[in-house]
BALOBA-1460 file (C-alpha; in Angstrom, 3 decimals):
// residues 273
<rec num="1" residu="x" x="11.327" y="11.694" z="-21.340"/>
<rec num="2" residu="x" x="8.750" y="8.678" z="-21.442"/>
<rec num="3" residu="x" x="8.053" y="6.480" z="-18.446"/>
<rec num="4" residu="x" x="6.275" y="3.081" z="-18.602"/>
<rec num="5" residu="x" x="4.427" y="2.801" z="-14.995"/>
<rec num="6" residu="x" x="2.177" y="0.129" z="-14.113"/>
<rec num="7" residu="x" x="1.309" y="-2.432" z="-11.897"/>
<rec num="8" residu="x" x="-0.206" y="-6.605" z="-11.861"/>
<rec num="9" residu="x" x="-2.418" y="-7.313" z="-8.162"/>
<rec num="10" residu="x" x="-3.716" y="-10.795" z="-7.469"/>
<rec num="11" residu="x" x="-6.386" y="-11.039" z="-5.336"/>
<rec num="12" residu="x" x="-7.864" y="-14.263" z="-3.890"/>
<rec num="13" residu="x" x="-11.527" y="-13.530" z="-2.418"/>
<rec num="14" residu="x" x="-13.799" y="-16.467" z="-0.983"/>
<rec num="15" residu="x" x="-16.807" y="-15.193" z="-2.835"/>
<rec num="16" residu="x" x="-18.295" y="-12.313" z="-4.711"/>
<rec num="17" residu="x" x="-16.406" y="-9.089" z="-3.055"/>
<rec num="18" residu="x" x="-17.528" y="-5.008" z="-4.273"/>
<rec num="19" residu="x" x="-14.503" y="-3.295" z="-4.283"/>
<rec num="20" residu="x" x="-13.479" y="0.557" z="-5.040"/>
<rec num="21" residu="x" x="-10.076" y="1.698" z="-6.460"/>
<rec num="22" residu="x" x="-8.157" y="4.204" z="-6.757"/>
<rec num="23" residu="x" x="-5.406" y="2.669" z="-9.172"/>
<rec num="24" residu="x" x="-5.473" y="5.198" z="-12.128"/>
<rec num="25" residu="x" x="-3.190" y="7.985" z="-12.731"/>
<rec num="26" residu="x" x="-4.970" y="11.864" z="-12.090"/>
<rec num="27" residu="x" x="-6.596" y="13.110" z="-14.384"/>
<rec num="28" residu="x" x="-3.816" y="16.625" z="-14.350"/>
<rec num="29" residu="x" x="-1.850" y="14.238" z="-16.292"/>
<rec num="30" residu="x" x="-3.942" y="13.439" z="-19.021"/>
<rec num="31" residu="x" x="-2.490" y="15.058" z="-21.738"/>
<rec num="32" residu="x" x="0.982" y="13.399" z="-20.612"/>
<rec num="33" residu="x" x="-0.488" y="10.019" z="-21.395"/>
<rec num="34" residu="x" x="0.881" y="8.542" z="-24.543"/>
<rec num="35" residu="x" x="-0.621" y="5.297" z="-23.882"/>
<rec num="36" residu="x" x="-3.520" y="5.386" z="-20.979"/>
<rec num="37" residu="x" x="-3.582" y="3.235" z="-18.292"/>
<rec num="38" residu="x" x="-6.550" y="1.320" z="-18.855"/>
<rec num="39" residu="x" x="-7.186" y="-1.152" z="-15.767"/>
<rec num="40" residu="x" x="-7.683" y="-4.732" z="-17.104"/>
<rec num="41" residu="x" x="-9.173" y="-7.432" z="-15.244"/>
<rec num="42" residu="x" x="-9.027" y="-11.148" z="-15.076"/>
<rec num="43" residu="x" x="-11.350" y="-12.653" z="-15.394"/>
<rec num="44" residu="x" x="-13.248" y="-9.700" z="-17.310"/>
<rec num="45" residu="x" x="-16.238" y="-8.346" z="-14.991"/>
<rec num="46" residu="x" x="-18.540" y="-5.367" z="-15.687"/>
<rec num="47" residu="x" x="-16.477" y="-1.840" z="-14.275"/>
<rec num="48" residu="x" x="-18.103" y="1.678" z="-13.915"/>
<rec num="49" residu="x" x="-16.063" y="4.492" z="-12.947"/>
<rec num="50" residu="x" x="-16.480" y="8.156" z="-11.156"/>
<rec num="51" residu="x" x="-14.943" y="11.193" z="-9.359"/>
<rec num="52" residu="x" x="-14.717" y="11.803" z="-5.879"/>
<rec num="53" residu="x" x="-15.093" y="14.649" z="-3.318"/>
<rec num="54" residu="x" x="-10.937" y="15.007" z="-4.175"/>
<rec num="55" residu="x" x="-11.431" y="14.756" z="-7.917"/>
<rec num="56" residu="x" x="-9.857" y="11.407" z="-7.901"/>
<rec num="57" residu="x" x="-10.510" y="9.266" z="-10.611"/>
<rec num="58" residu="x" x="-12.152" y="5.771" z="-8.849"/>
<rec num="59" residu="x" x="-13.362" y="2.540" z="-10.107"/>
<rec num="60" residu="x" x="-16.368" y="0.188" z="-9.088"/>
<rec num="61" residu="x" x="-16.495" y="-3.391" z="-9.517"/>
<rec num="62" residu="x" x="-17.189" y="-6.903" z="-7.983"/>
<rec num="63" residu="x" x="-14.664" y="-9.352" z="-7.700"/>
<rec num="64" residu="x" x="-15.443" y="-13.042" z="-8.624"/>
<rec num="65" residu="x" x="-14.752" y="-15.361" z="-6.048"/>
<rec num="66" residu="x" x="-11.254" y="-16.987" z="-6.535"/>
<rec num="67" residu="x" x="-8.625" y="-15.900" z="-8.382"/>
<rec num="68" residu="x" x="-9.215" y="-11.772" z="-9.550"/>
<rec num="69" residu="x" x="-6.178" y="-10.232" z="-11.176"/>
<rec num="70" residu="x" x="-6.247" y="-6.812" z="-11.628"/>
<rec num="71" residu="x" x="-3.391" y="-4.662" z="-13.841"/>
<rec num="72" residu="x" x="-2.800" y="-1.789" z="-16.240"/>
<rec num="73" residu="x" x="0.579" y="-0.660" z="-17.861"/>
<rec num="74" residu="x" x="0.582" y="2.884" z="-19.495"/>
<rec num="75" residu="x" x="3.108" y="5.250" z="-20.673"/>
<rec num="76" residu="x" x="3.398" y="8.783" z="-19.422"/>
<rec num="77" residu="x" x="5.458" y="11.615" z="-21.021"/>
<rec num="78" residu="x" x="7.292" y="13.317" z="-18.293"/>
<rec num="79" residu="x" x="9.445" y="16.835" z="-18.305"/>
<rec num="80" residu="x" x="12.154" y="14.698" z="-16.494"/>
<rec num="81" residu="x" x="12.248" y="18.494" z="-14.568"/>
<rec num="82" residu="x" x="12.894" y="17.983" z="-10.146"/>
<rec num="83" residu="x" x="10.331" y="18.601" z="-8.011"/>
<rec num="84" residu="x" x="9.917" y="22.767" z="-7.985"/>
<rec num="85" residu="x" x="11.893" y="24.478" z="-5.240"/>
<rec num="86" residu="x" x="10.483" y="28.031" z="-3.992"/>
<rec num="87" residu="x" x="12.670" y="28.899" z="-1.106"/>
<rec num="88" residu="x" x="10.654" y="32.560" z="-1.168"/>
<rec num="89" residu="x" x="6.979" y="30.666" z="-1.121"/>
<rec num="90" residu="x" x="5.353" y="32.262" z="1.821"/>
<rec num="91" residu="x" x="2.883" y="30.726" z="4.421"/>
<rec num="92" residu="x" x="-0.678" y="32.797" z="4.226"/>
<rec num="93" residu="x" x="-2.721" y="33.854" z="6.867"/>
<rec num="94" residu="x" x="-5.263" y="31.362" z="7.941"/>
<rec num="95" residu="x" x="-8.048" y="33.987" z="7.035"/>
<rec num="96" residu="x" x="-6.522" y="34.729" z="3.536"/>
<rec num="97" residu="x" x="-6.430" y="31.022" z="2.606"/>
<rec num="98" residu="x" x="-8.740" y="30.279" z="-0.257"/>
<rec num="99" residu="x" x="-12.158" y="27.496" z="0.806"/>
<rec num="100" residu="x" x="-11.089" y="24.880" z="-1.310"/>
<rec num="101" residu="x" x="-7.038" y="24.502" z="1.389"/>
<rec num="102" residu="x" x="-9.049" y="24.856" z="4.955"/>
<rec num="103" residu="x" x="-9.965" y="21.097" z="4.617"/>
<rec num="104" residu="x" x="-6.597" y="20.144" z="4.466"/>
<rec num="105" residu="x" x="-5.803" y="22.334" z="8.118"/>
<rec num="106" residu="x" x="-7.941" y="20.108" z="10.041"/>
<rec num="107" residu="x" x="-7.137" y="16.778" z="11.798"/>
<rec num="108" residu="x" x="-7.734" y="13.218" z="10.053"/>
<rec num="109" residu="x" x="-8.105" y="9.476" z="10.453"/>
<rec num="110" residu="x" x="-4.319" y="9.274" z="10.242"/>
<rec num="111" residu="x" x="-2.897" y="12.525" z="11.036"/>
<rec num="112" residu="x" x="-4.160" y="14.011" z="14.575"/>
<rec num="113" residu="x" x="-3.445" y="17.460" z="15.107"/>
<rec num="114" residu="x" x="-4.818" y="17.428" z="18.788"/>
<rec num="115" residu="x" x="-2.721" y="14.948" z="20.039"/>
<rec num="116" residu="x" x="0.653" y="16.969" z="17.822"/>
<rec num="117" residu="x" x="0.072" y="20.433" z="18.100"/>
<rec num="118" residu="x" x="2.161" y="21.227" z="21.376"/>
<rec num="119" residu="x" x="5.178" y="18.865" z="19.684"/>
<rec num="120" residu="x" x="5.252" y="21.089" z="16.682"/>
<rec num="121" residu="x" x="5.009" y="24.649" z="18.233"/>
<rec num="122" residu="x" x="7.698" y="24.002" z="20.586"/>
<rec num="123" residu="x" x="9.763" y="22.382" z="17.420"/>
<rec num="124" residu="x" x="8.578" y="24.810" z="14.753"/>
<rec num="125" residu="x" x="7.213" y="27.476" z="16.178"/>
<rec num="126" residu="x" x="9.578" y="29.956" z="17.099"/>
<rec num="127" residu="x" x="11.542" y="29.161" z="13.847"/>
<rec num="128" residu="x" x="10.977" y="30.717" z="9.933"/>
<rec num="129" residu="x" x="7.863" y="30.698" z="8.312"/>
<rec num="130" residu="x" x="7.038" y="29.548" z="4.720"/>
<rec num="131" residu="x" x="9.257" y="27.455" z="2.482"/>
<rec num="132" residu="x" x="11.657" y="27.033" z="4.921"/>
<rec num="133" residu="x" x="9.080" y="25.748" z="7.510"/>
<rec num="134" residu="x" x="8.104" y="22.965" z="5.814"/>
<rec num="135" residu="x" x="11.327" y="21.759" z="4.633"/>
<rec num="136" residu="x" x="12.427" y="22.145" z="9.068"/>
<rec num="137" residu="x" x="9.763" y="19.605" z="9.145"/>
<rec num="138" residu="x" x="10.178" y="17.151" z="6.431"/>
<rec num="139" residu="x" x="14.367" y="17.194" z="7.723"/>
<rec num="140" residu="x" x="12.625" y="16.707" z="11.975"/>
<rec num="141" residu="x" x="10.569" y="13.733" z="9.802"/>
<rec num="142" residu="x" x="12.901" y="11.944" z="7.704"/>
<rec num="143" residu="x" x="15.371" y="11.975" z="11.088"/>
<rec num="144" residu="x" x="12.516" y="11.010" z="13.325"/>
<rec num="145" residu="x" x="11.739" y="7.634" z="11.075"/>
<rec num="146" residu="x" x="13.661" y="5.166" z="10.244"/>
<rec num="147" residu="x" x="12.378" y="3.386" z="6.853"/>
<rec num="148" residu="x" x="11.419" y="-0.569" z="7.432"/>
<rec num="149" residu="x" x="9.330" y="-1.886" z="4.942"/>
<rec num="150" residu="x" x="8.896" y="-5.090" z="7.090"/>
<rec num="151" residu="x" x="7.765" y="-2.982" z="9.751"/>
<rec num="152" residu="x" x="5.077" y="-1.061" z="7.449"/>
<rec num="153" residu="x" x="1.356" y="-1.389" z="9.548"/>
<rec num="154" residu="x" x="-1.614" y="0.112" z="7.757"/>
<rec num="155" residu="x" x="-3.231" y="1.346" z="10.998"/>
<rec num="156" residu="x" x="-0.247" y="3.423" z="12.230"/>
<rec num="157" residu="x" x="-1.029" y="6.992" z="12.336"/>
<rec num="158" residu="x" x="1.163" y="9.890" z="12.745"/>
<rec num="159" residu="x" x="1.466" y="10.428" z="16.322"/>
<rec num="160" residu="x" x="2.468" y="6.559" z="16.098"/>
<rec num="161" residu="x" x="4.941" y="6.967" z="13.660"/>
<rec num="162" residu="x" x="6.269" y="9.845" z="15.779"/>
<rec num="163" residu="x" x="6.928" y="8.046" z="19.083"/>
<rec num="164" residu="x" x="7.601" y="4.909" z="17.425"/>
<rec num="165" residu="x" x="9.985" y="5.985" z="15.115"/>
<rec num="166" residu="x" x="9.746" y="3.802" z="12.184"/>
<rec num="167" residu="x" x="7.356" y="3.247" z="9.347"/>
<rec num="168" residu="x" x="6.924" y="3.421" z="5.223"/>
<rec num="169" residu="x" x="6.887" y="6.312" z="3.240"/>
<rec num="170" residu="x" x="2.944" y="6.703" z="4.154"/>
<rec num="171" residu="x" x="3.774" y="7.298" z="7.729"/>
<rec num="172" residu="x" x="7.080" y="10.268" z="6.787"/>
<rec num="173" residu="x" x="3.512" y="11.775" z="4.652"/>
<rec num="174" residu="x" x="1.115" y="11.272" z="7.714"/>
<rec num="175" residu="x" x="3.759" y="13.134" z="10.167"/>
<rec num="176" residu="x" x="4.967" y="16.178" z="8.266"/>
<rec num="177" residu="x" x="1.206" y="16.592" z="6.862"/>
<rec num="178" residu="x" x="-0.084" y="16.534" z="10.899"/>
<rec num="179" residu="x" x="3.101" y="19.065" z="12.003"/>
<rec num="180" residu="x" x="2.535" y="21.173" z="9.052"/>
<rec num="181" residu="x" x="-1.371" y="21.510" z="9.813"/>
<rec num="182" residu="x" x="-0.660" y="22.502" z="13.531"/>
<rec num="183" residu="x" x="1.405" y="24.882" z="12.192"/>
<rec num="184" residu="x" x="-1.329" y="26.131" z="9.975"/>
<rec num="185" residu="x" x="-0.042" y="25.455" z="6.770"/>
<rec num="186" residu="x" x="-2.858" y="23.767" z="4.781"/>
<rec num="187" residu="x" x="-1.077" y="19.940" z="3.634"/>
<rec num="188" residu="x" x="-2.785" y="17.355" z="1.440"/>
<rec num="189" residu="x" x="-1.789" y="13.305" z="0.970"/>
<rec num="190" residu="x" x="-0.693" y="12.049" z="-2.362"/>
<rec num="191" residu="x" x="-0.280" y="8.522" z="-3.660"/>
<rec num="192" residu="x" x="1.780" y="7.461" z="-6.839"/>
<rec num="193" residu="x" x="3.897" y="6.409" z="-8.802"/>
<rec num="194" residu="x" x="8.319" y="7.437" z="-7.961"/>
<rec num="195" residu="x" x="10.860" y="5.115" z="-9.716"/>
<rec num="196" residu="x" x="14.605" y="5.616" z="-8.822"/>
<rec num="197" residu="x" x="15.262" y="7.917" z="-11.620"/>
<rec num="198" residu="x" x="18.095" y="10.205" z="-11.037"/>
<rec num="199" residu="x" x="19.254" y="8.438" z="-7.936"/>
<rec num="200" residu="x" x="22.190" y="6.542" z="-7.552"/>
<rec num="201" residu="x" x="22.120" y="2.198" z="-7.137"/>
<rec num="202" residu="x" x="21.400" y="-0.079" z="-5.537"/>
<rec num="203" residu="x" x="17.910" y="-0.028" z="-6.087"/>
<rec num="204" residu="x" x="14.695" y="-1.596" z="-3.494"/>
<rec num="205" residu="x" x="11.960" y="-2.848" z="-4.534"/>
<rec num="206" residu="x" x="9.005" y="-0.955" z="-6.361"/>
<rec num="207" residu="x" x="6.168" y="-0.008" z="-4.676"/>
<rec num="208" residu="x" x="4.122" y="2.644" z="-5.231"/>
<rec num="209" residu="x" x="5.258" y="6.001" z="-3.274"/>
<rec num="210" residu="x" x="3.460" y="8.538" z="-0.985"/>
<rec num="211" residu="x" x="4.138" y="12.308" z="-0.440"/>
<rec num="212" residu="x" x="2.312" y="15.567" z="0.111"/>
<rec num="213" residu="x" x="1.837" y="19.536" z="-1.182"/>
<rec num="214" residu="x" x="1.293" y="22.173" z="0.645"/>
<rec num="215" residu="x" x="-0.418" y="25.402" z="-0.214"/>
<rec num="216" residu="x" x="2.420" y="28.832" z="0.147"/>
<rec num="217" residu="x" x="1.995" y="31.688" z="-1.470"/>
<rec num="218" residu="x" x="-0.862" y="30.921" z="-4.311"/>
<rec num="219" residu="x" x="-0.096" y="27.638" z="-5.665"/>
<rec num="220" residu="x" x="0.652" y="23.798" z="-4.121"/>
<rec num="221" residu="x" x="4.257" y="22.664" z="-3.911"/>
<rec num="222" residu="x" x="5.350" y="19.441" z="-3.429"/>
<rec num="223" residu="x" x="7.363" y="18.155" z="-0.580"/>
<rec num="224" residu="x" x="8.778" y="13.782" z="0.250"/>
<rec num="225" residu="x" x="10.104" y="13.720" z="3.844"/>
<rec num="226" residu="x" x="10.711" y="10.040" z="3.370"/>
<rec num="227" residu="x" x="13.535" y="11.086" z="0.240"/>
<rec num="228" residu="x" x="13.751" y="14.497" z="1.349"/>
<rec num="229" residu="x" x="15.073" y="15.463" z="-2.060"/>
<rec num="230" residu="x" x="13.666" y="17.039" z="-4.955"/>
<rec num="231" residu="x" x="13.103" y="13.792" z="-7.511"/>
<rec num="232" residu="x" x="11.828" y="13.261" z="-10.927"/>
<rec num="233" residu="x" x="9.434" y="11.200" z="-12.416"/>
<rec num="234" residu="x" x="6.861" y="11.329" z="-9.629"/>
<rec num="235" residu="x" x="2.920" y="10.469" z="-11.614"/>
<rec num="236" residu="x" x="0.123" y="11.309" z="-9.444"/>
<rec num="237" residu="x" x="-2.478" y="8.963" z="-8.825"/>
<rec num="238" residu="x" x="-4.954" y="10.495" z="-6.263"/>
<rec num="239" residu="x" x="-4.774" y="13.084" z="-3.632"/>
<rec num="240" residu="x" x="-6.846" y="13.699" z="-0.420"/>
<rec num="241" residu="x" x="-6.601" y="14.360" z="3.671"/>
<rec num="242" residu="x" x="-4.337" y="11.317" z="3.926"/>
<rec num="243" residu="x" x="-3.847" y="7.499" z="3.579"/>
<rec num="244" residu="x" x="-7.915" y="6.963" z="4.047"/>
<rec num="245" residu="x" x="-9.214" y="9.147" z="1.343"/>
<rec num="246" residu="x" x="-6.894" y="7.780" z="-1.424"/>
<rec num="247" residu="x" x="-6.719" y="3.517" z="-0.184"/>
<rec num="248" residu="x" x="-5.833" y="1.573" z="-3.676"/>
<rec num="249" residu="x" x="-8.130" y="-0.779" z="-3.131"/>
<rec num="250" residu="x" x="-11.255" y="-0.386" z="-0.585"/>
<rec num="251" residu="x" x="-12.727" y="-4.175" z="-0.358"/>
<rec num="252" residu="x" x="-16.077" y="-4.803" z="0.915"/>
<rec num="253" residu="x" x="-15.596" y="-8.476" z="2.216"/>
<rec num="254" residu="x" x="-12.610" y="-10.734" z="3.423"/>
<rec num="255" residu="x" x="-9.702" y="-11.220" z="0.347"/>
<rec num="256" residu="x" x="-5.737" y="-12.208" z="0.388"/>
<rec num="257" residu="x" x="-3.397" y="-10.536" z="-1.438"/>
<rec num="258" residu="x" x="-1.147" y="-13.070" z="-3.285"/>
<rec num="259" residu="x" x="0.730" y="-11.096" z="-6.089"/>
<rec num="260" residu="x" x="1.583" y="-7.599" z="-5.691"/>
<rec num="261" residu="x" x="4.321" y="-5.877" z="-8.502"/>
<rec num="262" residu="x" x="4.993" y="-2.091" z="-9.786"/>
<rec num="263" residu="x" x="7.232" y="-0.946" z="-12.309"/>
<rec num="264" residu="x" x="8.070" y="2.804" z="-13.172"/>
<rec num="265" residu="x" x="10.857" y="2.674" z="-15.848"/>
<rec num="266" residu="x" x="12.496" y="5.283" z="-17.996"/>
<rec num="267" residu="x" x="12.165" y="4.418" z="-21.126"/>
<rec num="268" residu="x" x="15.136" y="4.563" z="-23.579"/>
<rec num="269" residu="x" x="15.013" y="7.338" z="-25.697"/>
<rec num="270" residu="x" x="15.368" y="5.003" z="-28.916"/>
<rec num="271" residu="x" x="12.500" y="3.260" z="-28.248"/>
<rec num="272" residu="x" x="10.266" y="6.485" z="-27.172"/>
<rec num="273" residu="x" x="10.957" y="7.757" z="-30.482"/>
């Protein structure tokens, strides 16, 4: 299957603003794109690009002042396969994780494990291990918060989102990711693109999604407390610790957002042919 993802951002910013992004898709998908998602600007201004500590894929520009629109549309072959579901994965030994997971065990700006860590033994702890861990705590999640995008706050963190009980699909990442690191499973954020494809209508408006992997057994799996089902479609944008390391845009000087729309569309297999 093909899917058309992309997204239009107006920006209105009182004078010249630096801004970094992290709008494109990852680079593990680049031999899925059939047409890439180049990020256009208007008006045109100079853009330089680079990789961060995560391997995201980030962009560097200034922003006029006034109007700054800033878009890209691409189209992304996908194996239109669910998320991969490995009830055997096991969790590994803290001391037989590999370097590159033991960042991902430790606390964050939006995911404190000191202030979870007693919650989530005496949830989790005397309970299985491995696959079926982390799916007990993305069902405790998706129960514990109740979806309201008019509620969404960018400064909630997970122990917020756990005693307040409500929040956007960043704050069902920010909890299970905290409650699976206490538990010593090694969890990482990602940000990207989900459509509804595969679920049944009515449909909510797009936005762009969040979820997180974990490492079991060798590999990372991926796990969405907020849908709490395996889904297709999902195109990864950028990973890292949490909401923080992976902001779309990270402004350096006061802006509005005016215009904000994503699409993620299936498209028809006529037309993909």
């Amino acid at each position: 299957m093909q899917i058309r993802v992309g997204f239009e951002m107006e920006i209105q910013c009182p004078g010249p603003t630096p801004m970094i992004l992290a709008l494109n898709i990852h680079y593990s998908r680049a031999s899925d794109m059939v047409r890439p998602d180049n990020l256009m600007t208007e008006p045109a201004v100079p853009i330089s690009a680079y990789r961060d500590l995560f391997g995201n894929w980030c962009t560097r520009l200034v922003a006029p002042a006034g109007r700054f629109v800033l878009s890209t549309d691409a189209l992304v072959r996908d194996s239109g396969l669910t998320d991969v579901v490995a009830l055997h994965a096991q969790q590994m030994p803290v001391e037989m994780l590999p370097e590159e997971t033991l960042v991902f065990l430790l606390g964050s700006r939006y995911c404190e494990t000191d202030l979870l860590s007693d919650i989530a033994w005496q949830q989790f702890g005397s309970g299985p291990t491995g696959w079926a861990r982390v799916q007990a705590i993305c069902d405790f999640t998706h129960q514990r918060i109740k979806f309201d995008y008019a509620d969404a706050r960018r400064t909630r963190t997970a122990f917020e989102a756990y005693n307040e009980g409500r929040g956007v699909c960043r704050d069902y990442a920010h909890l299970a990711i905290a409650l699976c690191r206490c538990l010593n499973i090694p969890a990482r954020y990602c940000t990207g693109y989900l459509g509804d494809m595969g679920t049944p209508p009515p449909y909510g408006p797009m936005d762009f999604a969040a979820w997180f992997e974990v490492w079991l057994g060798d590999r990372w799996y991926t796990f969405d407390a907020r849908n709490n089902t395996p889904r297709i479609g999902r195109v990864l944008m950028a990973r890292g610790r949490d909401a923080c390391d992976v902001a779309l845009a990270s402004t350096f000087g006061p802006n509005t957002l005016q215009r904000f729309k994503v699409w993620t569309d299936e498209v028809p297999a006529a037309l993909a042919a």
